[in-house]
C-alpha positions in Angstrom: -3.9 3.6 5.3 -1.8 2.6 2.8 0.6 4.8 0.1 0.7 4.1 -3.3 2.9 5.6 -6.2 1.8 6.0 -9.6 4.3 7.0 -12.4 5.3 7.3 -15.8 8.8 6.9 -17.2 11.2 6.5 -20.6 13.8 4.8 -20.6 16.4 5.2 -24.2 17.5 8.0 -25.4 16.8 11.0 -22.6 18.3 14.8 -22.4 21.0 15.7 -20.6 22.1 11.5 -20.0 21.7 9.7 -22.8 20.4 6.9 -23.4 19.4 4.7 -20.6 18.2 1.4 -19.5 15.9 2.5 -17.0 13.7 5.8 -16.8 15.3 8.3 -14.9 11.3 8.9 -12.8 11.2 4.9 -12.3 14.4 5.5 -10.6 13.2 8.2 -8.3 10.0 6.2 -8.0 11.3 2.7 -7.1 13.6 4.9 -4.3 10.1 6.0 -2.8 9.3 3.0 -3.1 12.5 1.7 -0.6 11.5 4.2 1.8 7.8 4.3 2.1 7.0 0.6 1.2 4.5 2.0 -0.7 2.4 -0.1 -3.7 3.4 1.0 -6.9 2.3 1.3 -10.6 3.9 1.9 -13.7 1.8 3.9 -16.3 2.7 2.3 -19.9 2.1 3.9 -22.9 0.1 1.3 -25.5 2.1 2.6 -28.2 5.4 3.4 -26.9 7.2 6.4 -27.9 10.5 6.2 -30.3 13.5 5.4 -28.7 15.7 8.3 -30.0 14.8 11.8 -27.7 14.1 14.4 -30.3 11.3 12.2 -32.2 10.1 11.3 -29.0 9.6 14.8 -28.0 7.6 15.4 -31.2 5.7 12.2 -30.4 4.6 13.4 -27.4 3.8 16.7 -29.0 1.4 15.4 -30.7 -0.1 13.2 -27.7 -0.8 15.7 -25.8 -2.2 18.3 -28.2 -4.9 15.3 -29.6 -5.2 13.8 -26.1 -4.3 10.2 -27.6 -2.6 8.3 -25.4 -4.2 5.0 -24.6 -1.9 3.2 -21.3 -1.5 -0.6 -21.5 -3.8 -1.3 -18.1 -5.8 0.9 -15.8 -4.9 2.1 -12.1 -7.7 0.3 -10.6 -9.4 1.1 -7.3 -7.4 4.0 -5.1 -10.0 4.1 -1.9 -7.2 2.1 0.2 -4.6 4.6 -0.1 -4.3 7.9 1.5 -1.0 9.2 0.1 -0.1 8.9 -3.6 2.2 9.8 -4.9 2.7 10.9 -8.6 6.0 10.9 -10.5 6.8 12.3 -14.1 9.2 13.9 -16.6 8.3 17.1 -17.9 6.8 16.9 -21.9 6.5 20.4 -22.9 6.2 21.8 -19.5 3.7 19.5 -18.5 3.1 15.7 -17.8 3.1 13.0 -20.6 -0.7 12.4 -21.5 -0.8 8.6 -20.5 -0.1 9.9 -17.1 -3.4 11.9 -17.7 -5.1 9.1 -19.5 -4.3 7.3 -16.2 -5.4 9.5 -13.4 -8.3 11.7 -15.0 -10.9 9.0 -14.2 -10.0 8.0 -10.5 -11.7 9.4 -7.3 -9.5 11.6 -5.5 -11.3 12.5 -3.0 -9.7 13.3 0.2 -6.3 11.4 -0.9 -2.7 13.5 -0.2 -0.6 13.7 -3.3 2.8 13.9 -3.4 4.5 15.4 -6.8 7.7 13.8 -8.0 9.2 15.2 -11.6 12.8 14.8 -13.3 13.9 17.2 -15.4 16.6 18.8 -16.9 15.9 22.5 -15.9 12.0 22.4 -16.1 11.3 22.0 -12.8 7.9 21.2 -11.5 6.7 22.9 -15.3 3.3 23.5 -14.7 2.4 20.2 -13.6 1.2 21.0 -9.8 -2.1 23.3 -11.7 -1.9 20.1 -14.1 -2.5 17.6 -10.7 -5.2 20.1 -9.4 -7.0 19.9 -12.7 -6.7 16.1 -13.3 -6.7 14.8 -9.9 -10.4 16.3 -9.0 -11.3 16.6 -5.3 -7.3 15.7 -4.6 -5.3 17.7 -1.9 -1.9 18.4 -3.3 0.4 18.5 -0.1 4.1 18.2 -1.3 5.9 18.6 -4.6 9.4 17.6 -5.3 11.9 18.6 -8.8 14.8 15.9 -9.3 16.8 17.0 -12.0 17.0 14.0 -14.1 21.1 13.7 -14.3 20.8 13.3 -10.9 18.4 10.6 -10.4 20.7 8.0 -9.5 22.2 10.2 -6.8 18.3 11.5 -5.4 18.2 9.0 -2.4 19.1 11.2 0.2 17.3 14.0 -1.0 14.1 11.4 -1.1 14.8 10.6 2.6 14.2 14.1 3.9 11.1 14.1 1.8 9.0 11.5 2.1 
């Protein structure tokens, strides 16, 4: 069986780093990536959020209080994979709402998922009871908090991991 990742990630301005050219969860993602060899996708909001952090944080606010927030293109079919897993910042102590957009309506059944957030002193937030909600049928095996500063330096801690 095969693993697959499925993510969401900003890059511009983000807490604690600045701003960025790449997402500081698509860096922790594309690491899992290295070592697993797993498939992965890249949840994109249709309307993308404002580059500077604090409207951006309102935006998403706002997202996930209406439950608006349509994704670019599906996940498609998951019955290949057994392990997925999911990667996201923390938005208000819990996951942006494209990243719910794009697993609420997938079959989970008997897959392994494997939590990856950054943050920058959230920690998981709420977002394992988040997985169990969204993720019906799913067996949540492993979580894992990257602090978002330290993205760039998570390899190793990835290795041990995975």
């Amino acid at each position: 069986m095969k693993n697959l990742i499925i993510y969401f990630s900003r890059k511009d301005e983000n807490y604690a780093v600045g701003f960025i050219s790449k997402g500081n969860t698509e860096v922790v993602a594309e690491y899992i990536q290295q070592l697993t060899g797993a498939d992965i996708f890249k949840v994109e909001p249709l309307n993308p959020y404002p580059k500077d952090y604090n409207t951006c944080i309102e935006e998403a606010k706002i997202r996930i209080k209406t439950h608006d927030a349509p994704i670019v293109k599906k996940v498609g079919d998951i019955s290949s994979y057994e392990t997925i897993y999911i990667g996201s910042p923390i938005y208000w102590n819990v996951m942006p709402e494209e990243l719910v957009t794009a697993l609420k309506d997938l079959d989970f059944t008997g897959k392994k998922i494997k939590l990856f957030t950054t943050h920058e002193g959230s920690g998981l937030g709420s977002i394992p009871n988040q997985i169990k909600e969204v993720c019906k049928n799913a067996n949540l095996v492993d979580t894992i908090a990257i602090q978002g500063s330290q993205a760039k330096n998570s390899k190793s801690k990835l290795e041990s991991w995975v």
